[in-house]
C-alpha positions as CSV (number, residue, x, y, z in Angstrom):
1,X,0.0,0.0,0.0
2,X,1.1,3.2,-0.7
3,X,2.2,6.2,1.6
4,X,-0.3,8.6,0.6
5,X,0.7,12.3,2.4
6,X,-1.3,14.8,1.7
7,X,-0.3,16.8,4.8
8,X,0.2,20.3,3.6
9,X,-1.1,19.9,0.2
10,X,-4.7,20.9,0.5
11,X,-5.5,24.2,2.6
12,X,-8.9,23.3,4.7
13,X,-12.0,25.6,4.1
14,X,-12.8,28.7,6.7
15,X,-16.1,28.4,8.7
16,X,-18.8,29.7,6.7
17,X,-20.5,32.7,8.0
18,X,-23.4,32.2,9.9
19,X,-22.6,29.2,13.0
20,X,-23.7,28.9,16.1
21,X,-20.7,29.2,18.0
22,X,-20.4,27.1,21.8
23,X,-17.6,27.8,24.6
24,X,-16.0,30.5,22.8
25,X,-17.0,34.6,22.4
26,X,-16.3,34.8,19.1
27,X,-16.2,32.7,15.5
28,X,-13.4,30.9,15.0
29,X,-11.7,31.0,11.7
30,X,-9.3,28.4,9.9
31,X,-6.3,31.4,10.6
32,X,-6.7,31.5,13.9
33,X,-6.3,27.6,14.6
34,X,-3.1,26.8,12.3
35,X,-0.8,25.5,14.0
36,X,-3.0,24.2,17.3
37,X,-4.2,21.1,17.7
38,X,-8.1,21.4,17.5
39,X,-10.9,18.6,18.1
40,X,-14.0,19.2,16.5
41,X,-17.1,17.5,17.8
42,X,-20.2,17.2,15.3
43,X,-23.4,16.2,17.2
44,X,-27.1,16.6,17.0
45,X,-30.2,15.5,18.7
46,X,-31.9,12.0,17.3
């Protein structure tokens, strides 16, 4: 199998305007987080 990298090839998205925001004052953009280590939890109710 091949060693497929494609760490710093492709530049994620920003946020699109808009979110609901949780445990923070303001929105987040893509900018702000390089170079942190960020966990992102998608949930919803079912």
């Amino acid at each position: 199998m091949p060693n497929r990298s494609y760490l710093g090839t492709v530049n994620a998205p920003d946020f699109p305007p808009g979110l609901d925001w949780l445990n923070t004052d303001h929105p987040l953009s893509i900018k702000e987080l390089r170079g942190k280590a960020v966990a992102l939890d998608f949930w919803t109710y079912c």
